[in-house]
N, C-alpha and C positions, 0 to 999 in steps of 0.2 A: 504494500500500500504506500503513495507516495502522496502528500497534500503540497498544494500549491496556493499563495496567495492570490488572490484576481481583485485589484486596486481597479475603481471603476471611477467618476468624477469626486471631486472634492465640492461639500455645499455649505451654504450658511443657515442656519436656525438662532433663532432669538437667544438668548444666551438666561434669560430669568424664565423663558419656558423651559429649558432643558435643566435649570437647577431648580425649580421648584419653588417651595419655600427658603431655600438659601439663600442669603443676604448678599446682594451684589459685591460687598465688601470685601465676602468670603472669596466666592468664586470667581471672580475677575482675578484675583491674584493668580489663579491655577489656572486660566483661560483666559488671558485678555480679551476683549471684545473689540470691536472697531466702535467706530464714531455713531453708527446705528443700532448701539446694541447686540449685533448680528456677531459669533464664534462659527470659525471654519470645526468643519466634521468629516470624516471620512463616510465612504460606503462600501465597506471592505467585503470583499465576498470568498470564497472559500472554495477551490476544487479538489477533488476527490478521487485518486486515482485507486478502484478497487477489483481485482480482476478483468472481468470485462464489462466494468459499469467505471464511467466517467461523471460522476457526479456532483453536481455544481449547488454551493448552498449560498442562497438569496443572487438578486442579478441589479443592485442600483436602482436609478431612477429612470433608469432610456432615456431615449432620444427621440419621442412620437410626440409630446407635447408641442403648445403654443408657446410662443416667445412669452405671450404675457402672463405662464404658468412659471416657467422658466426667468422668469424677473424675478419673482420671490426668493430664488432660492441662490443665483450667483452663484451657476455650476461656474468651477474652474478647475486647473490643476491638468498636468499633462496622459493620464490616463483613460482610458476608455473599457470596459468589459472587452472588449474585440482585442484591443492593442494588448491586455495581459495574458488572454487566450495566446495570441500567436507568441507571446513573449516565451510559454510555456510548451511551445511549440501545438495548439491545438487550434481549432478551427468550430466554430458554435456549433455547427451538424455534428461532432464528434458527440457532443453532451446524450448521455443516454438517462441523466434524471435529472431534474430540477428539484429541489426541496427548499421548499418557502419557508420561512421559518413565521410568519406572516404575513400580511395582505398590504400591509400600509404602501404608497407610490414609493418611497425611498427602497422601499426592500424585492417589492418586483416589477417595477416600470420597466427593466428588461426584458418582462418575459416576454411582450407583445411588442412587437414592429408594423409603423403602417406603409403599405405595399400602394401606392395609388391612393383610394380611396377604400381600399380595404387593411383592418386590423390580422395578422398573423402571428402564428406561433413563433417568436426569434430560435426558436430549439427545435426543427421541423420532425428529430428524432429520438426527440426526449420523453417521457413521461412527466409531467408536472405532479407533483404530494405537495396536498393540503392537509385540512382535515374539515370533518362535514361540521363540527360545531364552529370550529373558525367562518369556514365557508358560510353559512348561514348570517353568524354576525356581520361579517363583510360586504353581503350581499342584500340584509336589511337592516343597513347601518341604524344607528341610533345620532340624534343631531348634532351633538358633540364630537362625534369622530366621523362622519361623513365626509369631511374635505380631507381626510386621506385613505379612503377607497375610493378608487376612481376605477369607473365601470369596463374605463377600456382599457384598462389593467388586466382586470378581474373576469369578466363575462367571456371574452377569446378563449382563454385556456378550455372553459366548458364544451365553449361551440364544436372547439377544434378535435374534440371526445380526447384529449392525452390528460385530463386529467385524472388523477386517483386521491382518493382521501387513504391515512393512515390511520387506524383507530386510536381515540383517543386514550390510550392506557399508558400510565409512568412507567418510564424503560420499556417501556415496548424495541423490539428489534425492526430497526429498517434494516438492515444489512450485515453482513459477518462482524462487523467493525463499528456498525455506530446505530446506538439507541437512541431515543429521541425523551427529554422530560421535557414537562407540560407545565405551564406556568401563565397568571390568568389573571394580572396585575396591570402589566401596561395595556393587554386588550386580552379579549377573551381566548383562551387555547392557542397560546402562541407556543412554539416548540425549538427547544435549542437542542440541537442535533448535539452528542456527546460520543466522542470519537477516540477508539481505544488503536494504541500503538503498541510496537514492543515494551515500551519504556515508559510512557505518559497515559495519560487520558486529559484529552482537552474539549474544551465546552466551548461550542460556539454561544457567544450570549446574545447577541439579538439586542433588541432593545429592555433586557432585565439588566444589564448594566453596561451602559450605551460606552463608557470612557470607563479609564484607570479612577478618573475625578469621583465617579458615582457610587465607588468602594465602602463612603461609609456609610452607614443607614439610613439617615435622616437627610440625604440628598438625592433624591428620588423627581423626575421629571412630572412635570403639571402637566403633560400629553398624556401621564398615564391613566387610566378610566379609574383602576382602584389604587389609589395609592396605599392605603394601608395593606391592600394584600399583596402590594410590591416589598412593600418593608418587610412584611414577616414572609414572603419567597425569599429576597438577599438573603434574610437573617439566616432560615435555616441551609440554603444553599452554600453558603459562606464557609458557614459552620465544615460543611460537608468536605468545604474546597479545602481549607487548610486540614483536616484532617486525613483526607487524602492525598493532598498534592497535586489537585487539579493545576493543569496548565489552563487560563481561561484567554480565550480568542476572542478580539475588541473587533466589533465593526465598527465602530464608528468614531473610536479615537486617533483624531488628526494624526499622531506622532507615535503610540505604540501599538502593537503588535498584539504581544502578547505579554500574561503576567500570572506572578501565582503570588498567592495572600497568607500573611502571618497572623496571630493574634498579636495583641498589645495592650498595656494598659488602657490605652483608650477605644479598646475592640478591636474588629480585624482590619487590618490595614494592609496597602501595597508591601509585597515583600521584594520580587526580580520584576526584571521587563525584560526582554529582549524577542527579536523578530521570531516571528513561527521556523527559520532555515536552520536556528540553531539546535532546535531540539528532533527537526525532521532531515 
């Protein structure tokens, strides 16, 4: 089994929605902001080399919007999902699964390309995994989270029938190598895929803890629908991480990689960081 990073554009988000209740005071030290407020973000995605399955976990935000969706967010940075694909020497029709880890436009605006005036599968030979409780939230959003499922995200993968849902059970097995746990804080039945090596086991985290910054409890993003059930997901997964030695894989921190957490007197905190090539 071989994992590969896939760096796809760089974007901005408000910097007091991503820290929650955190006191600008706080978090600006640890993220500076610009003059709008607005902290650059990665949208880190993950390939999977596992026998003869090539599987790609979460795919950005694409490239099929409107400029004036694409105002918001101040994609930048010199990467693309395509340009890390071929970096790694592979090609998008190689993808033989996609696994969403959720529906939000930042985590699968890749998965759909428009062709003309029609919407398509960008993976014309992949399997897309959901899961049908996800799926249903996604698809009858609630008014709070509605502007980010966007339908022509979301409704293609169905059309195109490559989708699959995975049932929704903790540790459930996708694959020889990676379980999937379920966590139900930032939106309903989101799944961080958890992926055993010789030597490690690392946890994609998704948006249960977006940067290294979001490690300690009580800093929990205001996009999330429960926050208290974010708190007590970190709390006990945390727990779980230093006691095993979870490697944990950041999508969406600008600068790191990867990291594994210690305790401390003041709870658990960042312990290493370094890139996913050092431990793969």
């Amino acid at each position: 089994m071989k994992l590969h990073v896939i760096d796809t554009e760089l974007f901005k988000l408000d910097g007091g929605a991503m820290y929650g209740v955190v006191p600008k005071v706080l978090w600006s030290k640890q993220h500076p902001p610009d003059e709008n407020n607005l902290c650059t973000w990665a949208m880190r995605c993950l390939l999977v080399e596992e026998g003869n399955r090539l599987i790609l976990i979460d795919t950005g935000i694409g490239d099929k919007q409107d400029e004036k969706f694409f105002s918001h967010y101040y994609l930048h940075g010199n990467d693309t999902l395509d340009s890390s694909l071929k970096k790694h020497g592979f090609h998008r029709d190689d993808i033989t699964d996609v696994l969403l880890t959720h529906l939000h436009f930042d985590h699968c605006g890749g998965c759909i390309v428009r062709q003309g005036d029609k919407l398509e599968p960008a993976f014309k030979n992949a399997t897309y995994w959901s899961n049908e409780q996800h799926w249903r939230w996604a698809t009858e959003p609630n008014p709070r989270e509605k502007a980010s499922f966007l339908k022509e995200n979301i409704l293609p993968i169905q059309q195109s029938g490559q989708l699959q849902f995975i049932e929704p059970e903790e540790g459930i097995s996708f694959s020889e190598n990676i379980s999937i746990r379920f966590v139900h804080g930032h939106t309903d039945a989101m799944m961080l895929p958890q992926i055993r090596t010789k030597e490690h086991t690392i946890v994609y985290m998704a948006d249960l803890l977006p940067s290294v910054h979001h490690i300690p409890l009580p800093w929990v993003m205001a996009y999330d629908m429960f926050p208290l059930t974010t708190l007590h997901e970190k709390e006990s997964f945390l727990k779980e991480a230093v006691e095993k030695d979870y490697c944990l894989f950041f999508e969406h921190d600008p600068a790191i990689e990867c990291a594994t957490v210690k305790m401390t007197d003041k709870g658990i905190r960042l312990a290493e960081t370094f890139p996913l090539h050092e431990i793969c």
